[in-house]
DOTI-785873 format. One record per residue: residue number from 1; residue in one letter; x, y, z of N, C-alpha, C, O in turn. Coordinates in steps of 0.2 Angstrom, whole numbers, always signed. Layout:
{NUM, A, {X, Y, Z}, {X, Y, Z}, {X, Y, Z}, {X, Y, Z}}
...
This chain:
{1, X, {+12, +337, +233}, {+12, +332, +238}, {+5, +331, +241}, {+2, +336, +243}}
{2, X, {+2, +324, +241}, {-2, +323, +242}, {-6, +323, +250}, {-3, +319, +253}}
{3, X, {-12, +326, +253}, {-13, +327, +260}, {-12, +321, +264}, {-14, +316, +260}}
{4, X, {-10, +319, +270}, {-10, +314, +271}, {-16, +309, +275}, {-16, +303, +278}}
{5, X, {-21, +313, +273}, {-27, +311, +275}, {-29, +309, +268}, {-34, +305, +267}}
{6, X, {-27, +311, +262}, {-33, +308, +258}, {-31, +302, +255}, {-26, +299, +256}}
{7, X, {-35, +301, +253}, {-34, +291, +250}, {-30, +292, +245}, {-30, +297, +243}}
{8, X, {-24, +288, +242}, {-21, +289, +236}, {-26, +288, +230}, {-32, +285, +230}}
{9, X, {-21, +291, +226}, {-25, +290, +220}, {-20, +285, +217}, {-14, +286, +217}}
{10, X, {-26, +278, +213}, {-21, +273, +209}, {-19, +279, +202}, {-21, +285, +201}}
{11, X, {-13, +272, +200}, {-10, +277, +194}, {-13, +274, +190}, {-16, +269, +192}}
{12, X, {-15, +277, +184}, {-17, +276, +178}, {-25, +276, +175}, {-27, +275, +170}}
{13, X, {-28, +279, +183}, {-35, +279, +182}, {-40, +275, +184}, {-46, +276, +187}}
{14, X, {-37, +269, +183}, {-40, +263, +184}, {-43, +264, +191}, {-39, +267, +195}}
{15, X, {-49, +261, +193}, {-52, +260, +201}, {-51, +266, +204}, {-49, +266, +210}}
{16, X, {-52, +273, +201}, {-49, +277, +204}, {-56, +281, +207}, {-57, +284, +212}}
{17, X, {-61, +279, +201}, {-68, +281, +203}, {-71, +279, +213}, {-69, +273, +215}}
{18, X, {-74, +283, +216}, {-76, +280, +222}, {-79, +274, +222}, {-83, +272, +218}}
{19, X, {-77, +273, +227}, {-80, +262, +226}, {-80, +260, +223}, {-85, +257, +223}}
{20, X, {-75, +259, +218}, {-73, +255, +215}, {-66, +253, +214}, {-61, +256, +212}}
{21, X, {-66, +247, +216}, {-59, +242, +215}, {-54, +239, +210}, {-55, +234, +208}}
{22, X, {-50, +241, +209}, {-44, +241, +206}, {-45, +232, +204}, {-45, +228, +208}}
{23, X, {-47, +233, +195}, {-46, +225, +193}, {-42, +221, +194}, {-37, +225, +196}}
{24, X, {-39, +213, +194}, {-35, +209, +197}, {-28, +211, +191}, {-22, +210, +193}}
{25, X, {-29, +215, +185}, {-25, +215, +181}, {-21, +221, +183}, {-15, +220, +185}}
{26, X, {-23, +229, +185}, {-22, +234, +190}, {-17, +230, +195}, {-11, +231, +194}}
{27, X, {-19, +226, +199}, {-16, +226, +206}, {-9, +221, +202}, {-3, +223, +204}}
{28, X, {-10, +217, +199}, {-3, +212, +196}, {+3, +219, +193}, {+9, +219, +195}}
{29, X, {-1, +225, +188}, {+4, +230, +188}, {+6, +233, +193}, {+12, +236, +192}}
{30, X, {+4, +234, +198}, {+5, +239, +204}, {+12, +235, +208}, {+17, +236, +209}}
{31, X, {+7, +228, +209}, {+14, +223, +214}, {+20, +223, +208}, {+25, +224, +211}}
{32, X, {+21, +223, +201}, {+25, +223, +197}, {+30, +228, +199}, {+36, +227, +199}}
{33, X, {+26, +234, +200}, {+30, +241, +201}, {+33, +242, +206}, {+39, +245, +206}}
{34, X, {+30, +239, +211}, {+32, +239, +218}, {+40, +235, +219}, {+45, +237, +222}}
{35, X, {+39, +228, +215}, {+45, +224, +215}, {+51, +225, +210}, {+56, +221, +210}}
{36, X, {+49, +231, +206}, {+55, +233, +202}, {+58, +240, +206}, {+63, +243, +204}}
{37, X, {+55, +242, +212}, {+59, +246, +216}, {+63, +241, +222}, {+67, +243, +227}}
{38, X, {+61, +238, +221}, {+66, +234, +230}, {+71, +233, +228}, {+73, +231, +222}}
{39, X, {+75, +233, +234}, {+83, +230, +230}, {+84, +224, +238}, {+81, +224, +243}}
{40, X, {+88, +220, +233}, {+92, +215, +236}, {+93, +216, +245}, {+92, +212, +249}}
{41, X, {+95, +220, +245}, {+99, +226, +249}, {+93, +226, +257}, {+94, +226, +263}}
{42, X, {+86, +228, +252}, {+82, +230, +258}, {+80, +225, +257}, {+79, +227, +251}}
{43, X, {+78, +218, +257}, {+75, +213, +259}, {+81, +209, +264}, {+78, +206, +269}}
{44, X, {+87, +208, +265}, {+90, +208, +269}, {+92, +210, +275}, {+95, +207, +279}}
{45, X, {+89, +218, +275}, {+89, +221, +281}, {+80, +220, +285}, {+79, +220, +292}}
{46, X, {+77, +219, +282}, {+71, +219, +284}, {+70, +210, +285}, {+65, +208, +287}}
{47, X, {+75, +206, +282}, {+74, +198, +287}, {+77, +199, +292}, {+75, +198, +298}}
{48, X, {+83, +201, +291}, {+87, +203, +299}, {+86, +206, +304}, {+90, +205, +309}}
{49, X, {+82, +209, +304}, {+77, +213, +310}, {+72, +207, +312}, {+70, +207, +318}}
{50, X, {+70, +205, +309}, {+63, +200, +307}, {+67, +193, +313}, {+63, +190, +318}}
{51, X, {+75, +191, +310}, {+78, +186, +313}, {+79, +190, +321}, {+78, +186, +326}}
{52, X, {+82, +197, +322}, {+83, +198, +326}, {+77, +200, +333}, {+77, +199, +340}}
{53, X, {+73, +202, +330}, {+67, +202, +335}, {+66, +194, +337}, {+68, +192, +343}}
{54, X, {+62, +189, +332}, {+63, +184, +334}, {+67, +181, +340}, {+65, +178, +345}}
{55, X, {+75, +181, +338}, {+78, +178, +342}, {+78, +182, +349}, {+79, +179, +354}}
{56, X, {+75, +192, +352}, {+74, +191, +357}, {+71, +189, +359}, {+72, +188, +365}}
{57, X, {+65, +187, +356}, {+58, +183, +359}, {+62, +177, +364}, {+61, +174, +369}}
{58, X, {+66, +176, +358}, {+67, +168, +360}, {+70, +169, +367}, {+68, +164, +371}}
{59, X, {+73, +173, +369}, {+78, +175, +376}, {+73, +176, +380}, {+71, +173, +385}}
{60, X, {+70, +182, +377}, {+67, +186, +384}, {+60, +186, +386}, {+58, +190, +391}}
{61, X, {+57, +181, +383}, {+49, +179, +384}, {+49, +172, +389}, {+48, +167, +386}}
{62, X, {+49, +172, +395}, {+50, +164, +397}, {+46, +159, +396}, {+46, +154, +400}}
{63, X, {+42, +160, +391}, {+36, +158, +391}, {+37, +155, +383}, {+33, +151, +382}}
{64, X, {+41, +157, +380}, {+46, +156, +374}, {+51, +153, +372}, {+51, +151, +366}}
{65, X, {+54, +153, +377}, {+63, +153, +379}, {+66, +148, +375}, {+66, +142, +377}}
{66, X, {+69, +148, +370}, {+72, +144, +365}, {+79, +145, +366}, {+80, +148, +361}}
{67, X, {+84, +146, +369}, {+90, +146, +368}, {+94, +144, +360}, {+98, +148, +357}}
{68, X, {+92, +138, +360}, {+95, +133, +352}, {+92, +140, +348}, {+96, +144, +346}}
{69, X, {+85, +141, +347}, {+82, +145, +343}, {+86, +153, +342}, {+88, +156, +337}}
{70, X, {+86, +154, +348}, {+91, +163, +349}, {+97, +161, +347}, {+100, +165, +342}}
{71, X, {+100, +157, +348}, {+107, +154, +344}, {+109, +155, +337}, {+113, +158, +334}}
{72, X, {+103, +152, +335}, {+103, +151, +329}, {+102, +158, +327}, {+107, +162, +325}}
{73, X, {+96, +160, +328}, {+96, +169, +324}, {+104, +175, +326}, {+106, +179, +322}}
{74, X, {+106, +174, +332}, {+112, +177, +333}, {+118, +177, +328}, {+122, +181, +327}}
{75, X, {+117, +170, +325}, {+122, +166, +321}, {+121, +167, +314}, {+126, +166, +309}}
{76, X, {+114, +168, +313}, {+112, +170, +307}, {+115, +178, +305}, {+120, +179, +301}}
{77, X, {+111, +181, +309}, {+112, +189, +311}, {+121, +190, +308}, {+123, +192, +303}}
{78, X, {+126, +189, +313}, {+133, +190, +312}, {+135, +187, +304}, {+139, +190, +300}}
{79, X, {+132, +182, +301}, {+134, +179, +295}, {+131, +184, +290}, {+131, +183, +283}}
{80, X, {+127, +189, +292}, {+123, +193, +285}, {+123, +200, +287}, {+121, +204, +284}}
{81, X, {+126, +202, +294}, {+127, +209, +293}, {+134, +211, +291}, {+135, +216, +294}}
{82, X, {+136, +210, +288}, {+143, +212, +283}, {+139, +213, +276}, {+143, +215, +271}}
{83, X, {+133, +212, +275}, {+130, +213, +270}, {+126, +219, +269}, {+124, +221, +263}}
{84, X, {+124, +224, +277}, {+120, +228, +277}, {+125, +235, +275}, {+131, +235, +275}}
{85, X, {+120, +239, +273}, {+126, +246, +271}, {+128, +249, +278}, {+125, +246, +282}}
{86, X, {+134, +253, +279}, {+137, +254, +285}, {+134, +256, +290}, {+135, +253, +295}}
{87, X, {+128, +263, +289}, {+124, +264, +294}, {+120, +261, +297}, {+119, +263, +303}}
{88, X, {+115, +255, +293}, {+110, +251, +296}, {+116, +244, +301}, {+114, +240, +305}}
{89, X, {+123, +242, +297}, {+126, +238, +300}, {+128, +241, +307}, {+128, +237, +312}}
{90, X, {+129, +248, +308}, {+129, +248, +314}, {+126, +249, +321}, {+127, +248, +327}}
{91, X, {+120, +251, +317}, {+112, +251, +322}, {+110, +241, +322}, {+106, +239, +326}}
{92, X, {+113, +238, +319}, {+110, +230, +321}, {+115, +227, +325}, {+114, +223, +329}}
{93, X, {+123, +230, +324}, {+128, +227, +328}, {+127, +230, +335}, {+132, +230, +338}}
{94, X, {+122, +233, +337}, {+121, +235, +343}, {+116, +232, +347}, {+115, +231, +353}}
{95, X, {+112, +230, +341}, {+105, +226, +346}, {+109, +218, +345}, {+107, +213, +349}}
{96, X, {+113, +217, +341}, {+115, +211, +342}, {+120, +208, +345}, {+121, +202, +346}}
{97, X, {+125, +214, +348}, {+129, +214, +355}, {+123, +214, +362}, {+123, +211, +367}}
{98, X, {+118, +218, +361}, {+112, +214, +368}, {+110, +210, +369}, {+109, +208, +374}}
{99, X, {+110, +205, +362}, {+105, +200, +362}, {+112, +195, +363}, {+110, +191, +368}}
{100, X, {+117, +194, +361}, {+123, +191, +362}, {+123, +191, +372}, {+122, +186, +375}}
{101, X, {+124, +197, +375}, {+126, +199, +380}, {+120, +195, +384}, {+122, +190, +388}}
{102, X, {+113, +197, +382}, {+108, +191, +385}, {+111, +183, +385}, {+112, +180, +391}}
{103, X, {+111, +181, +379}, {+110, +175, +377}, {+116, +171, +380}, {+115, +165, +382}}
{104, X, {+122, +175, +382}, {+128, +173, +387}, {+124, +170, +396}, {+125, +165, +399}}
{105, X, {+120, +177, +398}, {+118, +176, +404}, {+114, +171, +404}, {+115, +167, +409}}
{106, X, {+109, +169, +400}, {+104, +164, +402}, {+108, +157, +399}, {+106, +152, +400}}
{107, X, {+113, +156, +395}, {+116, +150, +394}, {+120, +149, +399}, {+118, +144, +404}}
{108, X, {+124, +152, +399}, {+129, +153, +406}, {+126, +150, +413}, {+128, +146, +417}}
{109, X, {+120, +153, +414}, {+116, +149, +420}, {+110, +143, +419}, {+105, +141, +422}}
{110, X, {+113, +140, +413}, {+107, +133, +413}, {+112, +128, +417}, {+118, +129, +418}}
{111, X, {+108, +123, +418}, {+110, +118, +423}, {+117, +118, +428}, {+123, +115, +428}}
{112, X, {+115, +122, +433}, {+120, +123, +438}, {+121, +129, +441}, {+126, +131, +444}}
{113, X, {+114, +134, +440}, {+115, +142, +443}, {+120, +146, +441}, {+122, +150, +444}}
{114, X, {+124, +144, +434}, {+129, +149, +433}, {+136, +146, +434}, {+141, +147, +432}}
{115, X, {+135, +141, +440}, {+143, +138, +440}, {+146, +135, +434}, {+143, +131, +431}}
{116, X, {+151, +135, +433}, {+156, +133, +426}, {+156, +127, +427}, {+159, +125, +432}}
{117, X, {+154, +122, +424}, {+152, +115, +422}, {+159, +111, +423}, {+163, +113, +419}}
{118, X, {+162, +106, +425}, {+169, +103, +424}, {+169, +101, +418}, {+164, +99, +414}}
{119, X, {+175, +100, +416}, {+177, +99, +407}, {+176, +91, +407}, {+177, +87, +412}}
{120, X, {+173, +90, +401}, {+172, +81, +399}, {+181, +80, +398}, {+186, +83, +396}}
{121, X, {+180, +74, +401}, {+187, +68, +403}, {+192, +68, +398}, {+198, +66, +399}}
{122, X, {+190, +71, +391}, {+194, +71, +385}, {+196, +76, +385}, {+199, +76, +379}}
{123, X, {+196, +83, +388}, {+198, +90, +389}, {+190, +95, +388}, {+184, +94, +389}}
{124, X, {+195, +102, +386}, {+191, +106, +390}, {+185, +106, +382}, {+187, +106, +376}}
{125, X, {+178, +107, +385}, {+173, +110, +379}, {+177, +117, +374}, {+180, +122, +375}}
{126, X, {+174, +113, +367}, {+174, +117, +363}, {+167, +123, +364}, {+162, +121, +367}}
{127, X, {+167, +129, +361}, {+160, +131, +360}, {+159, +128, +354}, {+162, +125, +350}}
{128, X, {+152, +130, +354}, {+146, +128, +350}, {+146, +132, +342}, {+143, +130, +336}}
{129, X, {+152, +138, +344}, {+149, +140, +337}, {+154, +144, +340}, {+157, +143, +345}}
{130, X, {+155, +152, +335}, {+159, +157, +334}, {+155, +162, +337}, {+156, +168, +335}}
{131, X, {+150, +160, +343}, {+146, +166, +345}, {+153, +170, +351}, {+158, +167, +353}}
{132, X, {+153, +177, +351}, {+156, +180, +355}, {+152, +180, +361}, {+146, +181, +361}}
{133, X, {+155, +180, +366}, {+153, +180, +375}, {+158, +187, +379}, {+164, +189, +378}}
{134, X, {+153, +187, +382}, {+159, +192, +387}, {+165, +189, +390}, {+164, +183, +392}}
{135, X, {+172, +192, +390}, {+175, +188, +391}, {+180, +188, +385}, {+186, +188, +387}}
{136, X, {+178, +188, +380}, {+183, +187, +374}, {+181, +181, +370}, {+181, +182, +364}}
{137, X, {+180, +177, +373}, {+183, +172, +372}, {+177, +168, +367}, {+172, +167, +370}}
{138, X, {+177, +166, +362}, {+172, +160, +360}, {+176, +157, +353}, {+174, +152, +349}}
């Protein structure tokens, strides 16, 4: 195992000499190799983190504040975690029950400090989406 102070060594020799740079044909094999290790699997877990962060921005930065935007990523987020493996499915179903529980309180208090809106003339609002709210109900 190699020290973790020392530089890697390229495979195959190439650019291995000091100061010297791995030619463009080197690095095309290297990214090759690289991309016959990824699976499917982890490029969906690391957009989803990627979506999830984002959509806290969009909450919690007032400076930010996209509600439409956090929406969307929350919505995204529920439609592609049934595709993570079980353990990482459960470490995102947590940060996505906060960002949910957020995204409830600053909606819930846009135009009217939190008071419950009277229902348009044609009955009561639908939501917006299949987002979960405290409460039960969406």
């Amino acid at each position: 195992m190699p020290d973790p102070g020392e530089a890697p060594e390229v495979a195959g020799g190439a650019g291995a000499d000091a100061g010297e740079q791995p030619d463009e044909e080197e690095l095309r094999r290297q990214l090759e190799e690289e991309i016959r290790k990824v699976r499917v699997q982890d490029v969906i877990a690391q957009s989803l983190v990627s979506v999830l962060n984002l959509a806290g921005r969009r909450l919690l930065k007032e400076d930010e504040r996209d509600l439409e935007q956090a929406r969307l990523g929350i919505e995204a987020s529920r439609a592609w975690i049934e595709l993570l493996e079980p353990e990482l499915a459960a470490q995102v179903r947590q940060a996505l029950a906060e960002l949910q529980l957020q995204y409830a309180k600053l909606a819930g208090g846009e135009g009217g400090g939190g008071d419950t809106p009277e229902p348009p003339p044609d009955g009561p609002r639908k939501p917006p989406s299949g987002l979960w709210t405290p409460g039960g109900s969406a």
